[in-house]
C-alpha positions in Angstrom: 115.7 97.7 60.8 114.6 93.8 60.0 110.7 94.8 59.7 112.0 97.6 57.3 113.6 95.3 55.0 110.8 93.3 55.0 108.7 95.8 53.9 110.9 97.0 51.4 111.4 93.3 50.5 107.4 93.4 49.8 107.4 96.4 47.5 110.2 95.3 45.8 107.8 91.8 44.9 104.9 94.2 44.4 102.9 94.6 40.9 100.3 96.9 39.5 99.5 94.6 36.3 99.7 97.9 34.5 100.9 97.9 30.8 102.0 101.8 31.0 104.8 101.2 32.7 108.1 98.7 32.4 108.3 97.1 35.6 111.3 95.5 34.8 112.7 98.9 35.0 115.2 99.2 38.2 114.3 102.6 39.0 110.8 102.3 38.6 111.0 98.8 40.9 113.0 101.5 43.5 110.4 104.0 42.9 107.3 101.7 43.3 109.4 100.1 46.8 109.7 103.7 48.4 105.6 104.1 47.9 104.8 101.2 49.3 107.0 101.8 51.9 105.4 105.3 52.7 101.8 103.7 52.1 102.1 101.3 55.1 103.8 104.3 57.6 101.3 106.9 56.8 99.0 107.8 59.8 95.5 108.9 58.4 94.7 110.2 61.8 98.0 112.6 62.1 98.6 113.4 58.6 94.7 112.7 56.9 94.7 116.7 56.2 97.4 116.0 53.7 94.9 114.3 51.5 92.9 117.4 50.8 96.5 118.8 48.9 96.6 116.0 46.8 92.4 116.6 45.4 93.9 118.7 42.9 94.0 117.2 39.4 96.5 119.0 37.9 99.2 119.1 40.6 103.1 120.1 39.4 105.3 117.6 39.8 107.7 119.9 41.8 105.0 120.9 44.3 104.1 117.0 44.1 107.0 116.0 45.3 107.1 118.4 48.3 104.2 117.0 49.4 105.3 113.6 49.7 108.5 114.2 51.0 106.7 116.3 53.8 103.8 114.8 54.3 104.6 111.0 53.7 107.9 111.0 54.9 108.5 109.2 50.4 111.6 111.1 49.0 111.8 110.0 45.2 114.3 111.5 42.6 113.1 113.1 39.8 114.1 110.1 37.4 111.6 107.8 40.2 108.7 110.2 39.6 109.0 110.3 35.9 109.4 106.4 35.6 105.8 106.7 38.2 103.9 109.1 35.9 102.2 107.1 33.3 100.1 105.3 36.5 99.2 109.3 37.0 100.0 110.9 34.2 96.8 114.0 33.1 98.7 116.1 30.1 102.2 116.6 32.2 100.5 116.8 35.6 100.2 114.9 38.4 96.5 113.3 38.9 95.8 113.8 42.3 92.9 111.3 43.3 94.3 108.9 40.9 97.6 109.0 42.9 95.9 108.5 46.1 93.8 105.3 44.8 97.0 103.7 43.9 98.7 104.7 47.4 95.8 103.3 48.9 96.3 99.6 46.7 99.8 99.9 47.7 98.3 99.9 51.4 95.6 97.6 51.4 98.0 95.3 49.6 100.5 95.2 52.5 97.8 94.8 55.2 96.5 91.6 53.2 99.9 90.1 52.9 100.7 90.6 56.6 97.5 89.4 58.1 97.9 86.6 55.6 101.4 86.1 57.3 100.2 86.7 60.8 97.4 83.9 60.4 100.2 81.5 59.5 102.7 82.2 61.7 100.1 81.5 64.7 98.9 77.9 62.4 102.5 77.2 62.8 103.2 78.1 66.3 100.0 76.3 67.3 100.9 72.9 65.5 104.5 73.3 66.8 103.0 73.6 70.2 101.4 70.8 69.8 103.9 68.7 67.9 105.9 69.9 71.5 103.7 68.9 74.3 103.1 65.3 72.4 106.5 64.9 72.3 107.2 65.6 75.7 104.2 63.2 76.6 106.0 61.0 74.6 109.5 61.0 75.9 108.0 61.0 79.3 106.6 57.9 78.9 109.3 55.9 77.4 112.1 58.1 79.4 110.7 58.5 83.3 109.2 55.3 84.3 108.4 55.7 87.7 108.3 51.9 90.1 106.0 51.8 92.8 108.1 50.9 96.5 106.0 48.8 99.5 108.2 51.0 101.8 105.4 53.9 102.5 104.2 54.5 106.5 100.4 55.1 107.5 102.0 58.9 107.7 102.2 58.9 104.2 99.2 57.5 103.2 97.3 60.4 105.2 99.7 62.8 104.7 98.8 61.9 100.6 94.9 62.0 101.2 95.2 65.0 103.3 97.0 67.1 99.8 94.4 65.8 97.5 91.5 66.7 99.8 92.8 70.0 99.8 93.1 70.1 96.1 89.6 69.0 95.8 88.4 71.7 98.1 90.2 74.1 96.3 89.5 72.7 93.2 86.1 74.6 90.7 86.5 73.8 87.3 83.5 75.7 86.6 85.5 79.3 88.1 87.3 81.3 85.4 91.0 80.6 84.9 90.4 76.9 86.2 92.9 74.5 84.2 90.5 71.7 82.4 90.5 67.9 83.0 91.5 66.8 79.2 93.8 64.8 80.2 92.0 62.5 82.8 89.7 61.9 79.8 91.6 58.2 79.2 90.8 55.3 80.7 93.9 54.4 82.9 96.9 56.7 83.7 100.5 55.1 84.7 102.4 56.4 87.8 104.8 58.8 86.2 101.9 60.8 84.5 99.2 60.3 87.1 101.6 62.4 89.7 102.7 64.8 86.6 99.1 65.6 86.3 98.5 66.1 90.2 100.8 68.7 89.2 99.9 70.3 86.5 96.1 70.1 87.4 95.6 70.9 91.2 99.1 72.0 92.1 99.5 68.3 94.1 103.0 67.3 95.0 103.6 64.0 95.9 106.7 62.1 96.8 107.3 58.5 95.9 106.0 57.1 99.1 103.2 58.9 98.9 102.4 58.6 95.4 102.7 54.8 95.9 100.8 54.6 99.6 97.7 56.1 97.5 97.8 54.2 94.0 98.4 51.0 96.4 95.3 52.1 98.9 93.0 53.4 96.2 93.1 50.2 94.5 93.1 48.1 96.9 89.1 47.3 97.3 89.0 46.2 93.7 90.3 42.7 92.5 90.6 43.6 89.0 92.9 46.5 90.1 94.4 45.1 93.3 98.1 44.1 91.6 97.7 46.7 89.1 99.9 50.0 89.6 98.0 52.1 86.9 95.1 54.1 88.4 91.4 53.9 86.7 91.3 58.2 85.6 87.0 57.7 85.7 87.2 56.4 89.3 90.1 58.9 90.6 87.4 61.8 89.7 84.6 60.5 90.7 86.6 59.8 93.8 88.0 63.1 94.1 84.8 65.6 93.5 83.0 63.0 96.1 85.7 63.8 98.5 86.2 67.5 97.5 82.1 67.6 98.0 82.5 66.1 101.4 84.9 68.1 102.9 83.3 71.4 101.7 80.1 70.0 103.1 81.2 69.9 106.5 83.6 72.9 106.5 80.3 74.7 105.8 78.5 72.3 108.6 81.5 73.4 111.5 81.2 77.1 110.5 77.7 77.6 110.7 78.2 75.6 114.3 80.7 78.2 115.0 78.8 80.7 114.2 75.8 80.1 116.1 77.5 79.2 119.1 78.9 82.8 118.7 75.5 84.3 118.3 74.5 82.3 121.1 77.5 83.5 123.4 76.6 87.4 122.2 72.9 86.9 123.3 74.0 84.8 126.6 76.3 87.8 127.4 73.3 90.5 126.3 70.7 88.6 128.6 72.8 88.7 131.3 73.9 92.5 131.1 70.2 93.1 131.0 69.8 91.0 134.4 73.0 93.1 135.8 71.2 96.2 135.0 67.5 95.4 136.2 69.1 94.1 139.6 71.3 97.6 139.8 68.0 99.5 139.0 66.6 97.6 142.3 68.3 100.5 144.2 66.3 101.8 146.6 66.6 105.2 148.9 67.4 105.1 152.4 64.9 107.4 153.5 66.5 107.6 157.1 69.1 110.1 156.4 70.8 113.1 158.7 71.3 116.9 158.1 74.9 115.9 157.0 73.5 113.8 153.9 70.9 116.1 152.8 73.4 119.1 153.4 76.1 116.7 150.9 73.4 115.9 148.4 72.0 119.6 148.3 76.2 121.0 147.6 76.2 118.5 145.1 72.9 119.5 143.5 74.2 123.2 143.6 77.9 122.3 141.5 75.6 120.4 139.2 73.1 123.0 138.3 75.8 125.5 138.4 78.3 123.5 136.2 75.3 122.9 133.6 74.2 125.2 131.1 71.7 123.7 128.6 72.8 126.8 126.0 76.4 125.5 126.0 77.1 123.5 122.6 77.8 119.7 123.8 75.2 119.8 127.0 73.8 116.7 127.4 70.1 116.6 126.5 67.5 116.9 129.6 64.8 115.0 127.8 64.7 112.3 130.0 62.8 115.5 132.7 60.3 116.0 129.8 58.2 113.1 131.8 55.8 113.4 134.9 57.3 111.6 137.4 60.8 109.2 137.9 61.5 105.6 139.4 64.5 106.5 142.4 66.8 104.4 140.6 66.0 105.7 137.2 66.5 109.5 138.7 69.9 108.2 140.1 71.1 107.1 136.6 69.5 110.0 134.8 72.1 112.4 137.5 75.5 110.8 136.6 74.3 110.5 132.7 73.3 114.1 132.3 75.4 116.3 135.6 77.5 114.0 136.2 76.7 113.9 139.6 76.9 110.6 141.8 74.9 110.3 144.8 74.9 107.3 147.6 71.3 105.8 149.2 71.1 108.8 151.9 71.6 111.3 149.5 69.0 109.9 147.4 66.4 109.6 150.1 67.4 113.0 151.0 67.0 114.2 147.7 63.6 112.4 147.2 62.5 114.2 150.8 63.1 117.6 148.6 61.3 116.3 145.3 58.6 113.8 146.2 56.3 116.3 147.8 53.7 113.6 147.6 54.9 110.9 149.2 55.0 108.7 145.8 57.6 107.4 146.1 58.8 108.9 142.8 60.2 112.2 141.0 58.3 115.0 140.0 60.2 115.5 136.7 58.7 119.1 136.1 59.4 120.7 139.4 63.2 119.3 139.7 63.8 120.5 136.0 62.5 124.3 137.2 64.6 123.8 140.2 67.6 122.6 139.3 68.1 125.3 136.0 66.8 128.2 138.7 69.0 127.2 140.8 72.0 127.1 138.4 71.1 130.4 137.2 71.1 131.6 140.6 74.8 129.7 141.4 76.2 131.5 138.3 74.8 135.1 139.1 76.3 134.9 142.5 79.4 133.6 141.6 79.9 136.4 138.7 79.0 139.1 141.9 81.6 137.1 143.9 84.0 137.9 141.4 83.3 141.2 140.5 83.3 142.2 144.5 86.7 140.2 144.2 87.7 142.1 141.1 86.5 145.4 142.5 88.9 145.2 145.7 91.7 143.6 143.8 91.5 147.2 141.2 91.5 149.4 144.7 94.2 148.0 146.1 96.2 148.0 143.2 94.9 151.8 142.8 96.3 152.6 146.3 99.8 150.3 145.5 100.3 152.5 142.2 99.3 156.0 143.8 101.9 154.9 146.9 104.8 154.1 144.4 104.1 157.2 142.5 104.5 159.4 145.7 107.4 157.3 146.8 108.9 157.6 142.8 108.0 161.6 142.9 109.8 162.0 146.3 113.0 160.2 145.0 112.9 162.0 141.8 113.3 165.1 143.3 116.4 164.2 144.4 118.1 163.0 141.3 118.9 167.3 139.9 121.9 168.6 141.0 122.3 172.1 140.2 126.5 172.0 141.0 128.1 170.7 137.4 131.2 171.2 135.6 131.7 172.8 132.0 133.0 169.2 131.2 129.4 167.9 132.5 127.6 170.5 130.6 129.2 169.6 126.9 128.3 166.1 127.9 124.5 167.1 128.1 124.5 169.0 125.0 126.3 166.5 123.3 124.0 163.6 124.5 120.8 165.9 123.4 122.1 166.7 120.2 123.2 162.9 119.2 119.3 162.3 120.6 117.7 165.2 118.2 120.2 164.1 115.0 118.5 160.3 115.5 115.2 161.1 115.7 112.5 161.2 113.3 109.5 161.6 113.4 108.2 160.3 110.1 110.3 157.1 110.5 108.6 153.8 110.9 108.7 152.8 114.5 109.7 156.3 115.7 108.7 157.2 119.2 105.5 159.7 120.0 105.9 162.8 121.6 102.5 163.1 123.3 104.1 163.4 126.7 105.7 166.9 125.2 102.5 167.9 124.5 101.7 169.2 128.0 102.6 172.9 129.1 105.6 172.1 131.3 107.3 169.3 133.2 108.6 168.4 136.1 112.9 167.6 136.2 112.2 163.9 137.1 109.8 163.4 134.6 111.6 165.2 131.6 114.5 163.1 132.8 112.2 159.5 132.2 110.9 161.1 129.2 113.9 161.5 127.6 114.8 157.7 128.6 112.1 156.8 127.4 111.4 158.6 123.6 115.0 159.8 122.9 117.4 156.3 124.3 118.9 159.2 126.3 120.5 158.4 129.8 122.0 161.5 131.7 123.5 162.1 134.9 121.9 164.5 138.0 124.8 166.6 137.2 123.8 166.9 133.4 120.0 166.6 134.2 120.8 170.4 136.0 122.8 172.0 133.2 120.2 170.9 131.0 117.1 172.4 133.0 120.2 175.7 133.4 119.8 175.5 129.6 116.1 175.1 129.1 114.6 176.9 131.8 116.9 180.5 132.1 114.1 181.9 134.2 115.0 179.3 137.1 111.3 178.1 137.7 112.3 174.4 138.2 109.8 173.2 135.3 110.7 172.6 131.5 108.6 174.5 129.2 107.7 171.6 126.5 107.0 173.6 123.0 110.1 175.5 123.9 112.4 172.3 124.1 110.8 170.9 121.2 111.3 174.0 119.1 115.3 173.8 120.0 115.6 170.0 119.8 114.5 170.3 116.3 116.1 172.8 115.5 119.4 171.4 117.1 118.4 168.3 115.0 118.5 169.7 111.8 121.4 171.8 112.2 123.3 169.0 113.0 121.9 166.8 110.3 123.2 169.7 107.8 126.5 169.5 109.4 127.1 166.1 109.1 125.8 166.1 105.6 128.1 168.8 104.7 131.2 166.6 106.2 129.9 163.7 104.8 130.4 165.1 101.0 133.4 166.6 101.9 134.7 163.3 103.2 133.4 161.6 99.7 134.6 164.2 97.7 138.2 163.0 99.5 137.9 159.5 98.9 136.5 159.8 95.6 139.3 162.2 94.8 142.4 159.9 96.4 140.7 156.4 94.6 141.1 158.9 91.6 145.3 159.6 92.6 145.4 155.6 93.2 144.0 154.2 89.6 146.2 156.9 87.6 149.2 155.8 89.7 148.1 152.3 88.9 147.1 153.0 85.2 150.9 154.7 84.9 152.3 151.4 86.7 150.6 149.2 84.6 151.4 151.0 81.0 154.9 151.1 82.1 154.4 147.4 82.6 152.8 146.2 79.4 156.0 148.6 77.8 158.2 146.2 79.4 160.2 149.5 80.5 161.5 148.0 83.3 162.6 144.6 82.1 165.8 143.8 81.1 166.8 143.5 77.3 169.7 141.1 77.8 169.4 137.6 75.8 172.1 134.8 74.9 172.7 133.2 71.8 170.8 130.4 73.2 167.9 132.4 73.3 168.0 133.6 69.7 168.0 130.2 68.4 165.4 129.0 70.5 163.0 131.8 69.7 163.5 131.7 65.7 163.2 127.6 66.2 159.9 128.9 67.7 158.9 131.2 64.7 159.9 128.7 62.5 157.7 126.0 63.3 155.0 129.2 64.1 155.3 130.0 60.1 155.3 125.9 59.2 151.7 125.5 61.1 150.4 128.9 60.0 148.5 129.0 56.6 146.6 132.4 55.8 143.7 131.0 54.0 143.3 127.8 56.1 140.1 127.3 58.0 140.2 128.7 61.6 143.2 130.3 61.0 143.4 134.0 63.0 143.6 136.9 60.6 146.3 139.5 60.5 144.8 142.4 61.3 146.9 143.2 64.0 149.8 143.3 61.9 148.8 145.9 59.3 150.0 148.8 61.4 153.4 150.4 60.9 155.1 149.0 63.7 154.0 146.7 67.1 155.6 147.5 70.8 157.6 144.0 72.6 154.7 143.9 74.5 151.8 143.8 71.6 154.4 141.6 69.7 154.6 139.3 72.4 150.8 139.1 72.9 150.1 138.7 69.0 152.9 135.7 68.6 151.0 134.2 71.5 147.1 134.5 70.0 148.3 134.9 66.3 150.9 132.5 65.6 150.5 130.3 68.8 154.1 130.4 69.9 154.9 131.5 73.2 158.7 133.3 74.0 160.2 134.4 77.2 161.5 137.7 77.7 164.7 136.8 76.6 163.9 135.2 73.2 161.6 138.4 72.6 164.7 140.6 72.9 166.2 138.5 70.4 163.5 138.9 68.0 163.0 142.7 68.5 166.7 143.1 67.7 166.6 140.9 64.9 163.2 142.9 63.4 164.1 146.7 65.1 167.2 147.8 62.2 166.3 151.3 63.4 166.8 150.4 67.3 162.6 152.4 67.3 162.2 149.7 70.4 159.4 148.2 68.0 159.0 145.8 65.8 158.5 147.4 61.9 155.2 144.8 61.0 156.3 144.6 57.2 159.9 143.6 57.7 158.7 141.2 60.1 155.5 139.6 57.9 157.9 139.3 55.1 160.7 137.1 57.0 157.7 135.1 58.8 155.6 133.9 55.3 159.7 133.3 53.4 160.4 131.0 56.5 157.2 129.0 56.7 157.3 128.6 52.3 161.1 127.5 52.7 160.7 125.3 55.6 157.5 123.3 54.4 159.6 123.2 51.0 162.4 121.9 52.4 160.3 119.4 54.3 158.5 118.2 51.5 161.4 117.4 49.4 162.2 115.3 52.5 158.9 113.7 52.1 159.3 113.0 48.2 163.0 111.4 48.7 161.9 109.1 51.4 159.0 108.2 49.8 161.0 107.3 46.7 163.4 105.2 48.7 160.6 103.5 50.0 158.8 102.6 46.9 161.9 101.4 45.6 162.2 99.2 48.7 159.4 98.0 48.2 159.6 96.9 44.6 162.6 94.9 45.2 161.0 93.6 47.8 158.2 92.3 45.5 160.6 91.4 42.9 162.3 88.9 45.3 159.1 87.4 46.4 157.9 86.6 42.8 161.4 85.2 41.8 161.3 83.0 45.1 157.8 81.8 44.5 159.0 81.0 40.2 161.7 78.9 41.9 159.3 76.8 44.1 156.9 76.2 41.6 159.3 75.2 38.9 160.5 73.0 41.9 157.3 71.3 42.6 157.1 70.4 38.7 159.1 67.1 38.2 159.7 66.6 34.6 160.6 62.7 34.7 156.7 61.4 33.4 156.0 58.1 32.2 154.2 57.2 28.9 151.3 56.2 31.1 151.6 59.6 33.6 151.2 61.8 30.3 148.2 59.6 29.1 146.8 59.5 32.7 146.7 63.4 32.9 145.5 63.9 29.6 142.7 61.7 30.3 141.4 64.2 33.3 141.7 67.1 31.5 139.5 65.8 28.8 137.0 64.5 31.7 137.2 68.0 33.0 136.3 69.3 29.7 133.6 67.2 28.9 131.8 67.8 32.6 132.6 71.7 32.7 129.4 73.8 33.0 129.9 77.3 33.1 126.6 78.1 35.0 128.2 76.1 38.0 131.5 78.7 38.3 131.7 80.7 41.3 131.6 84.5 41.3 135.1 85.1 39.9 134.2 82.4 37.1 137.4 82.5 34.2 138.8 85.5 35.7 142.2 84.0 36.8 142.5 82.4 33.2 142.5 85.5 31.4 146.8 86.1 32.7 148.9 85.9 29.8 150.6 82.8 31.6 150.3 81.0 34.3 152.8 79.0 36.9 
């Protein structure tokens, strides 16, 4: 909102030097303000399409206007644009490019003034910075005078020396960011300001001891300084890079000792890892071995070569073999690194009997590689016959288990049928298989095959599991006979499968159709008795909403209380009033209570109880119809509210009156109290001298009175026809 102003504040100072126009005019000055206002708001980048509009040289001013109330957010009136014109006047039109060279003045005009602004805003803000941090220099010196004490310990003297050789460690001024040494640039610096700029400078705090132990020590070895507690600024730097120097010097010196006595301990530790190696590799053989070590070392030899498999991924490489011969102890190594196979000084030598056909002394790296990867090969190829031999005699016994439960299963099947059943027992089986054939389907997701009916015939016991099995069905011996009774009338003891396929379907269907038939029959029922129970509710409800039921008996009470409640329904209700409801519902012939309840309610807003609507209906029902006539009742409802907010308002005007006449003799006393107080401040008992004295002043008033120096209401209180 400020920067706004401002701006506005600039156009308002702003001249073209252009003799077309009166720029004295106010509503070109408001005009030429809202340009310049626009001019420094518009975006080229957003809105630089707008520009190509405005190329036109003969523009109307209606569609010019448009433009810049669209595109540069400048609204002017039409009296603004005609006070504007003569700067872009061509025969009644608007002069496109000439408009946009003067938008653009407008424009570069403000960016002048506010960099101009900008560039001395910063001169003052940097000479009031300065004017600052002079005075502060200032007022510290006069204000914070800072007496050296003798008091100090050794402790604090180091403790001193230690903080500012860390500073001067730390210290570059060469690194980016570094604060400079201006201020050490005098030639001596007192107490007070020598520890402000340990401060400022290197972040040095020092307390009062130990700003005194080190002024006192440091200048102590010269005479001319010795008493003195000011500290020399040239010497205090020289000083501190020499010690800053120093100490860098031989951090740099301790860790480049550190570090090579590192380097030495890594090689010392290297060299003798070396010497541990070379004196393992001085294993020898035992070539003095018995049956039992070779025997060990050959069983280990065999897990190895059968464990390794070169064509594995993540088998360690066997390039080490790709030379002649091996050292023992290099052969030892080159077991646990690539079989992982460990081996003592017998099985060595034993191992060396096998592979140093020469006597060397050594391994023949060529005939161990053929042996070892023949011999795994061989290892694996009798271990895969072990376990197919294993594999074989595992499948024949479990053969000969399965073919022994079978017989045994067979034997006891043959004993579940029992031929003796009741008519009871019978039903039970029929119902059972028909419940099984109206559930199945065989087109259903998840429904079970049928291949085992696809044989010729079938045994009792196994039509019995098969039915278990495809159909959920569990049956009894006693119903497993009346079925094979049912399905096998010949008495042969087997079931013929496309026969009891052909009836289970058909039983399945069948009994789908009957329950599809009962099923509508049992929804024609319901739907028929929800039908009965919403007319018998529809005939409850209607006799309801009649209000047939209700009782029409209401007091006197009641009658006043509901026309007290039409009343102030007809005072509130205005017919052409915004938001008021219309009254369509009232341009029938008559309303029932209940409608006329409802409409009071949503019309009128007034809410009755059954009472007061019995009142009203025999107030509005002449004919005793039981409704309410809608004329009649319209009539009575508009001659109430008009009477009533008559009656009301006539209230209104005599209270009103009453008041105003309150109120003037109200005033009226006030103005004759305050004529009696001034006439009694007036004291009519004046001197000679008094009436000269005041005559006097008012003719020193006259002579001095300047009308340019009245205030804003200037003679306006002598213009009464008298005054107190």
């Amino acid at each position: 909102y400020i920067e706004k102003n401002k701006m506005v504040s600039i156009g308002k100072g702003f001249s073209l030097n252009d003799n077309r126009v009166d720029e004295t005019n106010e509503v070109y000055q408001a005009a030429i303000a809202k340009l310049y206002d626009s001019s420094w708001k518009f975006d080229r980048g957003k809105n630089g399409d707008l520009l190509k509009t405005l190329e036109n040289r003969e523009l109307e001013k209606s569609n010019f206007r448009t433009i810049l109330r669209g595109g540069m957010n400048c609204k002017l009136s039409a009296d603004e644009l005609d006070t504007l014109m003569p700067l872009f006047n061509n025969n009644g039109y608007v002069d496109g490019p000439e408009f946009v060279h003067i938008f653009y003045r407008l424009r570069d005009d403000y960016r002048s003034k506010l960099l101009s602004e900008r560039v001395a805003k910063e001169r003052k803000n940097r000479l009031a910075q300065k004017y600052y941090h002079t005075k502060v220099l200032e007022d510290l010196e006069q204000k914070v005078v800072i007496k050296l004490v003798d008091s100090y310990t050794e402790e604090d003297l180091a403790s001193a020396k230690n903080k500012i050789m860390e500073a001067a460690v730390k210290y570059d001024r060469f690194m980016p960011g570094a604060v400079q040494l201006d201020a050490f640039e005098c030639y001596q610096m007192k107490p007070h300001i020598f520890r402000e700029q340990l401060k400022m400078v290197f972040n040095v705090q020092l307390s009062l001891n130990e700003l005194s132990a080190f002024i006192r020590d440091f200048n102590n070895g010269d005479k001319e300084t010795e008493n003195d507690e000011n500290i020399n600024c040239a010497a205090f730097l020289i000083n501190f890079f020499r010690v800053g120097f120093n100490e860098k010097e031989k951090r740099v010196r301790e860790y480049w000792a550190k570090k090579k006595k590192h380097e030495d301990d890594r090689q010392q530790k290297k060299i003798e890892k070396r010497e541990a190696l070379e004196h393992k590799n001085l294993f020898k053989p035992v070539m003095e071995f018995t049956a039992a070590d070779k025997e060990s070392a050959l069983t280990k030899l065999r897990f190895a070569a059968k464990q390794y498999d070169k064509s594995m991924p993540g088998a360690m490489s066997m390039k080490a073999f790709e030379e002649k011969t091996m050292p023992p102890h290099v052969f030892r190594e080159q077991l646990k690194m690539v079989f992982n196979m460990q081996v003592n000084a017998a099985e060595l030598g034993a191992l060396m009997s096998v592979f140093d056909l020469d006597g060397e002394g050594v391994i023949n790296c060529d005939e161990f590689a053929k042996v070892i990867l023949n011999m795994g090969i061989a290892e694996r190829e009798k271990e895969v016959r072990e376990t197919i031999l294993r594999q074989k005699k595992a499948d024949e016994a479990r053969q000969r288990r399965i073919e022994r439960k079978k017989a045994e299963l067979e034997s006891k099947n043959s004993l579940k049928v029992n031929y003796t059943y009741t008519e009871q027992e019978f039903q039970s089986a029929i119902n059972k298989l028909t419940e099984a054939a109206w559930g199945y389907d065989k087109n259903m997701s998840g429904a079970p095959t049928l291949e085992a009916f696809e044989q010729k015939e079938m045994e009792p016991h196994v039509f019995q599991e098969q039915l278990r099995r495809s159909f959920l069905m569990k049956i009894s011996p006693q119903e497993l006979g009346a079925i094979m009774h049912y399905f096998d009338p010949e008495g042969t003891g087997k079931i013929n499968c496309a026969d009891f396929l052909k009836k289970f379907f058909k039983t399945g269907y069948e009994e789908r159709q009957r329950r599809h038939m009962q099923w509508r029959q049992h929804q024609r029922s319901v739907i028929e008795e929800k039908e009965k129970q919403a007319k018998e509710k529809k005939q409850r409800d209607d006799n309801k909403l009649a209000l047939t039921d209700v009782s029409h008996e209401f007091t006197e009470a009641d009658f006043q209380q509901a026309f007290a409640l039409l009343t102030e329904g007809a005072i509130k209700y205005f017919k052409g009033a915004p938001g008021s409801v219309p009254l369509n519902a009232f341009e029938v012939e008559s309303l029932p209570p209940n409608v006329f309840k409802e409409q009071l309610k949503s019309v009128f807003g007034v809410k009755v109880t059954m009472p007061q609507l019995w009142a009203l209906i025999s107030f509005f029902d002449k004919d005793n119809t039981g409704s309410v006539n809608c004329e009649k009742f319209l009539i009575q409802f508009f001659r109430t509210g008009y009477e009533e907010r008559n009656r009301i308002k006539q209230g209104w005007r005599v209270t009103k009156l009453s008041k105003q006449e309150k109120n003037r003799r109200l005033q009226q006393a006030k103005e004759e109290q305050k004529a009696l107080i001034a006439w009694q401040e007036v004291d009519f008992g004046f001197s000679e001298e008094e009436f000269d004295s005041a005559l006097s002043k008012l003719i020193h008033l006259c002579y001095n009175f300047d009308q340019r120096q009245v205030g804003p209401a200037g003679l306006m209180a002598f213009e009464a026809k008298a005054l107190n």
